[in-house]
N, CA, C and O atoms as a GROMACS GRO file, in nm:
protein
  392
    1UNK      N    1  -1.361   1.783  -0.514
    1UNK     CA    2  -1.315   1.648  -0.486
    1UNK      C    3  -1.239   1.648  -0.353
    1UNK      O    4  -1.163   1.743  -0.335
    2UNK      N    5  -1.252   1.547  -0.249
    2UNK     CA    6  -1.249   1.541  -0.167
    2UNK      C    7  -1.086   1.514  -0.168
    2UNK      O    8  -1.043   1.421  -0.237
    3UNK      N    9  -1.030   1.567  -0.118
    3UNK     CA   10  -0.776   1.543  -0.110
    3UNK      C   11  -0.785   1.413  -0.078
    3UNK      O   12  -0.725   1.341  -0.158
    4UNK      N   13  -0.837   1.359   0.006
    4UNK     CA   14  -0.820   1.244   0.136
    4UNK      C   15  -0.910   1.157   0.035
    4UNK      O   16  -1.018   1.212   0.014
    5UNK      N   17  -0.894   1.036  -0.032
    5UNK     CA   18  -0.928   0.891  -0.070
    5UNK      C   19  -0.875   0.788  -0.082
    5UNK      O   20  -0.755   0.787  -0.108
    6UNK      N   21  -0.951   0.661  -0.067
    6UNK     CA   22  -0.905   0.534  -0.084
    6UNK      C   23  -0.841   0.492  -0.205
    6UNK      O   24  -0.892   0.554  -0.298
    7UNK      N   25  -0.729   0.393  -0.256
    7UNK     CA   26  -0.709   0.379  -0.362
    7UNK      C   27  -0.872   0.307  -0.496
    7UNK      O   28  -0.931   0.203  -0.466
    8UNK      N   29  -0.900   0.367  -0.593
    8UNK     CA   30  -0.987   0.332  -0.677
    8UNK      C   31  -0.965   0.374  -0.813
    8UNK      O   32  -0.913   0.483  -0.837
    9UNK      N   33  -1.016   0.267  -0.935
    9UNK     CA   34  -1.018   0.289  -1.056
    9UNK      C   35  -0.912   0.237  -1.126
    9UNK      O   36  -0.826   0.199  -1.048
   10UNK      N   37  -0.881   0.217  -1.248
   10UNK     CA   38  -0.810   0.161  -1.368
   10UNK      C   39  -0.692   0.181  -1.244
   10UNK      O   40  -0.680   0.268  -1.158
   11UNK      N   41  -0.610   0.057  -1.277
   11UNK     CA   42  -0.484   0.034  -1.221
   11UNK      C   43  -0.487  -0.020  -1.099
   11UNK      O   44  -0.393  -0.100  -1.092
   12UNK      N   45  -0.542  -0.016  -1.011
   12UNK     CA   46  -0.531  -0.005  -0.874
   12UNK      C   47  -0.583  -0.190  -0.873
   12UNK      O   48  -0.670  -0.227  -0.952
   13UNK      N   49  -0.519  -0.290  -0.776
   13UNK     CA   50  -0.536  -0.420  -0.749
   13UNK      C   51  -0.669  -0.429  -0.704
   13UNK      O   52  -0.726  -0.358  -0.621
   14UNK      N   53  -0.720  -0.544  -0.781
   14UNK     CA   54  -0.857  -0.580  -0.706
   14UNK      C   55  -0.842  -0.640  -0.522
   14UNK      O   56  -0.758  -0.715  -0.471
   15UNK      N   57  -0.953  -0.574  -0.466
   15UNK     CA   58  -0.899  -0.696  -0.323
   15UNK      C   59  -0.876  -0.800  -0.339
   15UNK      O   60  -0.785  -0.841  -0.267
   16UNK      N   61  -0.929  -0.888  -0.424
   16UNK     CA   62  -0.960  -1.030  -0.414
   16UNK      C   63  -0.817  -1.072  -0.489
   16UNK      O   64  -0.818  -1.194  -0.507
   17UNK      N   65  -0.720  -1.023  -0.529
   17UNK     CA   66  -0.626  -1.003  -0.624
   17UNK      C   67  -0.502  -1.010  -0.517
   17UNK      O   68  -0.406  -1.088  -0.513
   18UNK      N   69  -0.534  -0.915  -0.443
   18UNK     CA   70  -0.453  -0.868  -0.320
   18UNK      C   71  -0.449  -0.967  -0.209
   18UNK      O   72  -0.347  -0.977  -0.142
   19UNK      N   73  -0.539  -1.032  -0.190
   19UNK     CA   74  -0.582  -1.122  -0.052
   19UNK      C   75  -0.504  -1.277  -0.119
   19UNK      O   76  -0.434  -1.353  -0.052
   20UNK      N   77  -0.540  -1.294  -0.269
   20UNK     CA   78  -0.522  -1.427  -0.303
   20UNK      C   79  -0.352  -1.414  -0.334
   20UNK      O   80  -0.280  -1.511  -0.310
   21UNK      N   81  -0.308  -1.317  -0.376
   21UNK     CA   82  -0.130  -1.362  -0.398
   21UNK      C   83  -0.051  -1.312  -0.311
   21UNK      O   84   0.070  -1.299  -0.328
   22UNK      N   85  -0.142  -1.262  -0.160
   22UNK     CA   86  -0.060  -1.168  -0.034
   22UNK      C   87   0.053  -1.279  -0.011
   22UNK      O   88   0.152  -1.223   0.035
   23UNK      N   89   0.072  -1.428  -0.028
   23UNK     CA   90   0.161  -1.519   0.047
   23UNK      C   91   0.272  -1.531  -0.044
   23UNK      O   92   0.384  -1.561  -0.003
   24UNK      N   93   0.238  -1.498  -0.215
   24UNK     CA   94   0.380  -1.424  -0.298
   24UNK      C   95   0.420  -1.292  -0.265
   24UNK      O   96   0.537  -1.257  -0.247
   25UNK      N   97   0.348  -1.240  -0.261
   25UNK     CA   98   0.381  -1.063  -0.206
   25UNK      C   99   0.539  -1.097  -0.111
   25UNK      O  100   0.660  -1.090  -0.132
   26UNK      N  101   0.467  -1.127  -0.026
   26UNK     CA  102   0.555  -1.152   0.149
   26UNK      C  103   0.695  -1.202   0.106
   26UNK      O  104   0.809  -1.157   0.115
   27UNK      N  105   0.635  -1.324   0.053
   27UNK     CA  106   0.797  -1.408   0.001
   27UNK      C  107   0.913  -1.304  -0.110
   27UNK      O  108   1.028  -1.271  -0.081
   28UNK      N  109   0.839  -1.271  -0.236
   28UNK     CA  110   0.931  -1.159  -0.266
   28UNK      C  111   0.920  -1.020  -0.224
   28UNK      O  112   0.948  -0.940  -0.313
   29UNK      N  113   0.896  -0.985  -0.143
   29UNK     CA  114   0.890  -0.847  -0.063
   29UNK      C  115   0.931  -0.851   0.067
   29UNK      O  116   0.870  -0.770   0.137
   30UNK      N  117   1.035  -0.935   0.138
   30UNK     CA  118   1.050  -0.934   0.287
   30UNK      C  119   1.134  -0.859   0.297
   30UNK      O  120   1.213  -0.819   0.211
   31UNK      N  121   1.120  -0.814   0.476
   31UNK     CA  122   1.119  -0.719   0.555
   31UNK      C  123   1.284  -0.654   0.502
   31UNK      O  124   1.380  -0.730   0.491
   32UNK      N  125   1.294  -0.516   0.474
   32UNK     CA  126   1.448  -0.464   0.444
   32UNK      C  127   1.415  -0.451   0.276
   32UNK      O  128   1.488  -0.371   0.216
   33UNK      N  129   1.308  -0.525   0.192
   33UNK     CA  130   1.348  -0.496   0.073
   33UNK      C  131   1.322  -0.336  -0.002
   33UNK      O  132   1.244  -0.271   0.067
   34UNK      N  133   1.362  -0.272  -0.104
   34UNK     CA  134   1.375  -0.196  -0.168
   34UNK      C  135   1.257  -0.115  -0.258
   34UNK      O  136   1.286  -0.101  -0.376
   35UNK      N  137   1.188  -0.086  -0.235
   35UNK     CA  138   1.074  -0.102  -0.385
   35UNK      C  139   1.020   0.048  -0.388
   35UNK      O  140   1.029   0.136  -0.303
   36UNK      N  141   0.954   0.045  -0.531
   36UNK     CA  142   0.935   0.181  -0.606
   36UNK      C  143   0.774   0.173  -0.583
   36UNK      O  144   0.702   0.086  -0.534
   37UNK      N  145   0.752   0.291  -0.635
   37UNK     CA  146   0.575   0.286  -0.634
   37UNK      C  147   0.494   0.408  -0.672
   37UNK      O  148   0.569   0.502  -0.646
   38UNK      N  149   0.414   0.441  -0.705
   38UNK     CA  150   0.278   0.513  -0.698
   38UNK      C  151   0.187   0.568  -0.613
   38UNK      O  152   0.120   0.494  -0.542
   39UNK      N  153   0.174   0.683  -0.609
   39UNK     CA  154   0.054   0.665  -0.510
   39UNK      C  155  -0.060   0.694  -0.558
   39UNK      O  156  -0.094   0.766  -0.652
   40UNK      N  157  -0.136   0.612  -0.459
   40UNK     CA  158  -0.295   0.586  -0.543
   40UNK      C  159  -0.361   0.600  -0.507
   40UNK      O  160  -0.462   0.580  -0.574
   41UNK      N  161  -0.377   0.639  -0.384
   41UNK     CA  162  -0.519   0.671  -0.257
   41UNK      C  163  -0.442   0.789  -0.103
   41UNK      O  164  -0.338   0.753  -0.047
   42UNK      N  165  -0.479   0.854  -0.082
   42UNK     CA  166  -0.442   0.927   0.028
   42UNK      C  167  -0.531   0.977   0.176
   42UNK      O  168  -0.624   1.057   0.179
   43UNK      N  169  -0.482   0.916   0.270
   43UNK     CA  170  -0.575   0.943   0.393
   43UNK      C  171  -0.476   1.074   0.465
   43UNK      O  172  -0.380   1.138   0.425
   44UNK      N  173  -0.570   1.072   0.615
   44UNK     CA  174  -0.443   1.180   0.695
   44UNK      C  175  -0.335   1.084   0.794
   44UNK      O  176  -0.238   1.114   0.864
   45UNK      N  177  -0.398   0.966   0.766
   45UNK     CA  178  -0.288   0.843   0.825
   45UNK      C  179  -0.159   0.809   0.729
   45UNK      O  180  -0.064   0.757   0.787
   46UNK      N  181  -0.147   0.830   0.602
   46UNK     CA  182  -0.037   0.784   0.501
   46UNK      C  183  -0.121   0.847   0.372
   46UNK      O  184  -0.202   0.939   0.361
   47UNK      N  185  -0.052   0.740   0.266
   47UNK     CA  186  -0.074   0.716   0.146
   47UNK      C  187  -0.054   0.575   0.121
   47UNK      O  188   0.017   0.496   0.184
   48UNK      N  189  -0.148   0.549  -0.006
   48UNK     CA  190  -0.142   0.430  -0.063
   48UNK      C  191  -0.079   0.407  -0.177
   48UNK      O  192  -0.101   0.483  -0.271
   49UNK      N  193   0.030   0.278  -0.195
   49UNK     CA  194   0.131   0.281  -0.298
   49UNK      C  195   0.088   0.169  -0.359
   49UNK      O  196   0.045   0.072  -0.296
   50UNK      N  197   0.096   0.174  -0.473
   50UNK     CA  198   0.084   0.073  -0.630
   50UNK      C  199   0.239   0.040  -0.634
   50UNK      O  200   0.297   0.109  -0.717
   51UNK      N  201   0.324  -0.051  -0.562
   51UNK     CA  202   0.430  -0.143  -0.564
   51UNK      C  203   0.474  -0.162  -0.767
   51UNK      O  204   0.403  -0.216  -0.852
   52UNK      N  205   0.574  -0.113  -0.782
   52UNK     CA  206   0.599  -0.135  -0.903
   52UNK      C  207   0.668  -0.307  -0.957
   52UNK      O  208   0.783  -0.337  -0.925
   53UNK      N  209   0.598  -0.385  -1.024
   53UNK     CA  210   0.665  -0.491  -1.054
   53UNK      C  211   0.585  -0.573  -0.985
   53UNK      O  212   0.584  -0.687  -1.031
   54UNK      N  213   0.518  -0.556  -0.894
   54UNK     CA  214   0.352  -0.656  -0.810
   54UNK      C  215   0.229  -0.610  -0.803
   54UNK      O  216   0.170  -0.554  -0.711
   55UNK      N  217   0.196  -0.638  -0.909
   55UNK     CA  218   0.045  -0.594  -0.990
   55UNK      C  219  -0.055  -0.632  -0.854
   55UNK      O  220  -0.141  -0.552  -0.817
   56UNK      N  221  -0.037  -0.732  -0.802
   56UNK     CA  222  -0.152  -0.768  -0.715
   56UNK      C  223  -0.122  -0.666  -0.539
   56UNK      O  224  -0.200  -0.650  -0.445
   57UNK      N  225   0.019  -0.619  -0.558
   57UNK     CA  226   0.033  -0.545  -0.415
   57UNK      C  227   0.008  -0.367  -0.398
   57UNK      O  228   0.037  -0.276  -0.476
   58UNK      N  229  -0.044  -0.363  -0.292
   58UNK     CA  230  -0.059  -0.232  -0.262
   58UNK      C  231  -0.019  -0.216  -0.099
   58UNK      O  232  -0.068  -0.273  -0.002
   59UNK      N  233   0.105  -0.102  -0.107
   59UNK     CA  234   0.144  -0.093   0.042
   59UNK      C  235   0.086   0.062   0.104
   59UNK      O  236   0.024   0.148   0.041
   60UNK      N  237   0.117   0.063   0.207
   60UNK     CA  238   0.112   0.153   0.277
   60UNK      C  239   0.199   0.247   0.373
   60UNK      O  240   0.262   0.203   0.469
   61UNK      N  241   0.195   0.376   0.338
   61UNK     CA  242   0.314   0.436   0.378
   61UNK      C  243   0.242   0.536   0.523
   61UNK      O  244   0.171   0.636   0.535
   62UNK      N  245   0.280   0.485   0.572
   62UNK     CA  246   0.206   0.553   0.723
   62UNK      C  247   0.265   0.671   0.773
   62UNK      O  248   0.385   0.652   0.789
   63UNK      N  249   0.232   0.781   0.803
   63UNK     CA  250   0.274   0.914   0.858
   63UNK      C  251   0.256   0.984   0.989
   63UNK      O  252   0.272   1.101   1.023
   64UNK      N  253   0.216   0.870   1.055
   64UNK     CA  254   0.213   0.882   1.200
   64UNK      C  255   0.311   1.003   1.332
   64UNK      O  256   0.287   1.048   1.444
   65UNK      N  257   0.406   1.010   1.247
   65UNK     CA  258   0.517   1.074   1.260
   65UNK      C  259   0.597   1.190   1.210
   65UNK      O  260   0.694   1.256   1.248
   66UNK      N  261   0.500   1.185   1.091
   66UNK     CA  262   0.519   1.333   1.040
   66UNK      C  263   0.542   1.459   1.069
   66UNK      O  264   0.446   1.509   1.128
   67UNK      N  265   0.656   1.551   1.048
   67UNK     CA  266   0.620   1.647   1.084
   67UNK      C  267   0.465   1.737   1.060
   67UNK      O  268   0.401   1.714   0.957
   68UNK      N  269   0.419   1.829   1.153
   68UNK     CA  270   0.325   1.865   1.076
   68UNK      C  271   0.324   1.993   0.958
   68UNK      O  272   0.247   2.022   0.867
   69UNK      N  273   0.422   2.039   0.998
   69UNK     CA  274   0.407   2.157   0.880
   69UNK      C  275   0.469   2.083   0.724
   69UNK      O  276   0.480   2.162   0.630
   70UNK      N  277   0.511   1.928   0.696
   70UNK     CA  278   0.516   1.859   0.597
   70UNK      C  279   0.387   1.813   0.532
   70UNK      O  280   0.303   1.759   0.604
   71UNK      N  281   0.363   1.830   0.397
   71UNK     CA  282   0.229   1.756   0.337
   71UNK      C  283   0.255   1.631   0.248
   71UNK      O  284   0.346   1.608   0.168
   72UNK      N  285   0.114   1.535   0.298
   72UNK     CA  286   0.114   1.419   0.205
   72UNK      C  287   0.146   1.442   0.074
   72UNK      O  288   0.138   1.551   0.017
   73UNK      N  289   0.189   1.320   0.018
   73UNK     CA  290   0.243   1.350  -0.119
   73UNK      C  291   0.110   1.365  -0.222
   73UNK      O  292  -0.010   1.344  -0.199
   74UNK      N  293   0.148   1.391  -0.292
   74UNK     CA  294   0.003   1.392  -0.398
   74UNK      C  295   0.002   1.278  -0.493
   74UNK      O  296   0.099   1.206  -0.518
   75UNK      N  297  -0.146   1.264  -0.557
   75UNK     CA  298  -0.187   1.147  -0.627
   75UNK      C  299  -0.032   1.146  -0.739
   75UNK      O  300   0.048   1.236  -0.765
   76UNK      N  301  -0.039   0.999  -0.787
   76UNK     CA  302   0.014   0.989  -0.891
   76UNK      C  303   0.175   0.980  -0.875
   76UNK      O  304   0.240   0.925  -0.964
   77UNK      N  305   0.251   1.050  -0.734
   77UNK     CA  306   0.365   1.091  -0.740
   77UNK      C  307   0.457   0.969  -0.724
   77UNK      O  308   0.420   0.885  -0.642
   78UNK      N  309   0.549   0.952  -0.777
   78UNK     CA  310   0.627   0.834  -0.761
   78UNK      C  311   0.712   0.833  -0.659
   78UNK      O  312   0.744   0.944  -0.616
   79UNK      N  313   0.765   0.727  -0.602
   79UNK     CA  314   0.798   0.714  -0.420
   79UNK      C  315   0.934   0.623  -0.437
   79UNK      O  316   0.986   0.609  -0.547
   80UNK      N  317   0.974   0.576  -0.343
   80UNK     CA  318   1.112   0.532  -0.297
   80UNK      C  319   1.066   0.445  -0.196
   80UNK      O  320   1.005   0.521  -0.121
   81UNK      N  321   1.058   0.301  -0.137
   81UNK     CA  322   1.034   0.282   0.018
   81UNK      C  323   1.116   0.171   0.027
   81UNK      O  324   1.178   0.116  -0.063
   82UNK      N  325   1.110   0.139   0.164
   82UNK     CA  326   1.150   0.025   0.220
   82UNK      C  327   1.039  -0.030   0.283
   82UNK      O  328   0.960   0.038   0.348
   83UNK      N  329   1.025  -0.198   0.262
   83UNK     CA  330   0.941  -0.271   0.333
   83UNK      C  331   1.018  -0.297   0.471
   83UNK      O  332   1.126  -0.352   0.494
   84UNK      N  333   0.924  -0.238   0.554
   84UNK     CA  334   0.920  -0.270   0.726
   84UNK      C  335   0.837  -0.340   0.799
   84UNK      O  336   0.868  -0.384   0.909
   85UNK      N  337   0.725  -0.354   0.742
   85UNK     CA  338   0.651  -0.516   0.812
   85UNK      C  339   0.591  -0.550   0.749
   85UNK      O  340   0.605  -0.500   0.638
   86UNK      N  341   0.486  -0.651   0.762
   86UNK     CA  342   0.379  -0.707   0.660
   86UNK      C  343   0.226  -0.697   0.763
   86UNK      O  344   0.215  -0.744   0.876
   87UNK      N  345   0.116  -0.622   0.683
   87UNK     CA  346  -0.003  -0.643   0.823
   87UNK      C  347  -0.080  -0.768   0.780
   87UNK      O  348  -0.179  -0.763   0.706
   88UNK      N  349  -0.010  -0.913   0.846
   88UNK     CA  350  -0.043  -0.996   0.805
   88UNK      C  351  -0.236  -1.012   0.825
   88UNK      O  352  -0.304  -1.092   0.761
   89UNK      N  353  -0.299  -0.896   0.948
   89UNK     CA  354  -0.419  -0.880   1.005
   89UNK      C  355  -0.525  -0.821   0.864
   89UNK      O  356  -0.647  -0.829   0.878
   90UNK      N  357  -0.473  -0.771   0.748
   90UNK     CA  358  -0.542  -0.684   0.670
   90UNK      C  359  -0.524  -0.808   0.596
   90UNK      O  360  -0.454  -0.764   0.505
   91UNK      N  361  -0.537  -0.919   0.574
   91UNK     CA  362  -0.539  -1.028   0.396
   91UNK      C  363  -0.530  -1.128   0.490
   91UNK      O  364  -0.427  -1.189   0.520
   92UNK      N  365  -0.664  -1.146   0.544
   92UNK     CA  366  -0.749  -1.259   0.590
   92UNK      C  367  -0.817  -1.334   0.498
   92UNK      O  368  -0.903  -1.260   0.450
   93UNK      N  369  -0.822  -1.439   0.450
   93UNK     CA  370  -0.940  -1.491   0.400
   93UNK      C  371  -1.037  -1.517   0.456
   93UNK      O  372  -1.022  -1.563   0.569
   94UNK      N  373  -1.184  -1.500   0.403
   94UNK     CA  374  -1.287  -1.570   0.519
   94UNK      C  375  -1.276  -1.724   0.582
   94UNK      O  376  -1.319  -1.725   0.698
   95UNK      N  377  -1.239  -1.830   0.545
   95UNK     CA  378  -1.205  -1.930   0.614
   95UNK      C  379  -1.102  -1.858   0.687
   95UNK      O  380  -1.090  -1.945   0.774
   96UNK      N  381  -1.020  -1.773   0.722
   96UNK     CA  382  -0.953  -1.794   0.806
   96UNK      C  383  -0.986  -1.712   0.965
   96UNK      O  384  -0.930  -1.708   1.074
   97UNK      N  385  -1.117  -1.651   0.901
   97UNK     CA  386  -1.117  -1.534   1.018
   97UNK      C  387  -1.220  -1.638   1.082
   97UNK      O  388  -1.296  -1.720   1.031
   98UNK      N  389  -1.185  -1.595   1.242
   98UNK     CA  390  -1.271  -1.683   1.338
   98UNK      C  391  -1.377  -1.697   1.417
   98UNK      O  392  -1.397  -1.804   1.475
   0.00000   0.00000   0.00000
């Protein structure tokens, strides 16, 4: 099995789930807030977090900056974060893209 995947399977938010309540997400999740999570998918760019308490959100923890002799966390492991922006560019609807 390949280390490096997208979030998939039981648990994980449908897109269409994700795209349609991204404008509750934002409102209770702005910038500075606190939140717990999961991880559920892992690239060599971050990991993907299952937001505890927003079934429809999934964030992203980016590692751009990483040291390198540090490793991604592994599936399943439970996290700590702070929300620092929103990629308002990723939860487009098709009417909205141009």
């Amino acid at each position: 099995m390949d280390e490096f995947r997208s979030p998939a399977g039981s648990g994980v938010p449908a897109a269409e789930g994700v795209r349609q309540s991204w404008t509750a997400t934002v409102a209770a999740l702005p910038e500075g807030a606190r939140i717990r999570g999961e991880v559920i998918g892992r690239q060599r760019f971050g990991v993907f977090i299952r937001i505890h308490g927003m079934p429809d959100a999934v964030g992203l923890a980016e590692v751009g900056g990483m040291p390198h002799e540090l490793e991604l966390l592994a599936m399943g492991a439970a996290v700590p974060g702070l929300v620092i922006w929103h990629a308002d560019h990723n939860n487009l609807s098709e009417d909205q893209v141009g």
